[in-house]
C-alpha positions, 0 to 999 in steps of 0.5 A: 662660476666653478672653482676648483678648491685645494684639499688634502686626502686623508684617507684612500677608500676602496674603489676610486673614492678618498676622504679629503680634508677642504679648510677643516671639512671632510667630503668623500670625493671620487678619484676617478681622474686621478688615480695616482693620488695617495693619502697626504696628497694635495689635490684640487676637488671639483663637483665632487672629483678630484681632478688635478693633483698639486703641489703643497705649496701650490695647495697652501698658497691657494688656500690662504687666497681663498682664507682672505675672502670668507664671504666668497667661500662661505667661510666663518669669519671667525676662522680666517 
């Protein structure tokens, strides 16, 4: 099964690439799909692309979700 995992950009790159930020880990991710996503947005990233952009209320309430299951997103438990 996919899923597609609510981050936070955190920095636009040149080209189409960002740094986000998903549960305290940084990726690069490409934005190919969603050109118009800046720093501070919330988007959801999939195999590497950021593919939608959401909310922060939408973001938040999924990753508490997803807090809830450490084992399902290779959480430490320490953290959620």
């Amino acid at each position: 099964m996919c899923l597609a995992i609510p981050a936070r950009i955190t920095e636009r790159k040149k080209g189409s690439l960002a740094t986000v930020d998903i549960l305290g880990v940084s990726r690069d991710v490409a934005l190919d799909l969603t050109p118009q996503a800046e720093e501070g947005d919330y988007v959801l990233v999939h195999a590497g692309f950021a593919i939608e952009v959401v909310d922060e209320a939408f973001a938040q309430d999924t990753l508490d979700l997803i807090r809830q299951f450490p084992e399902l997103a290779d959480l430490d438990t320490a953290e959620a």
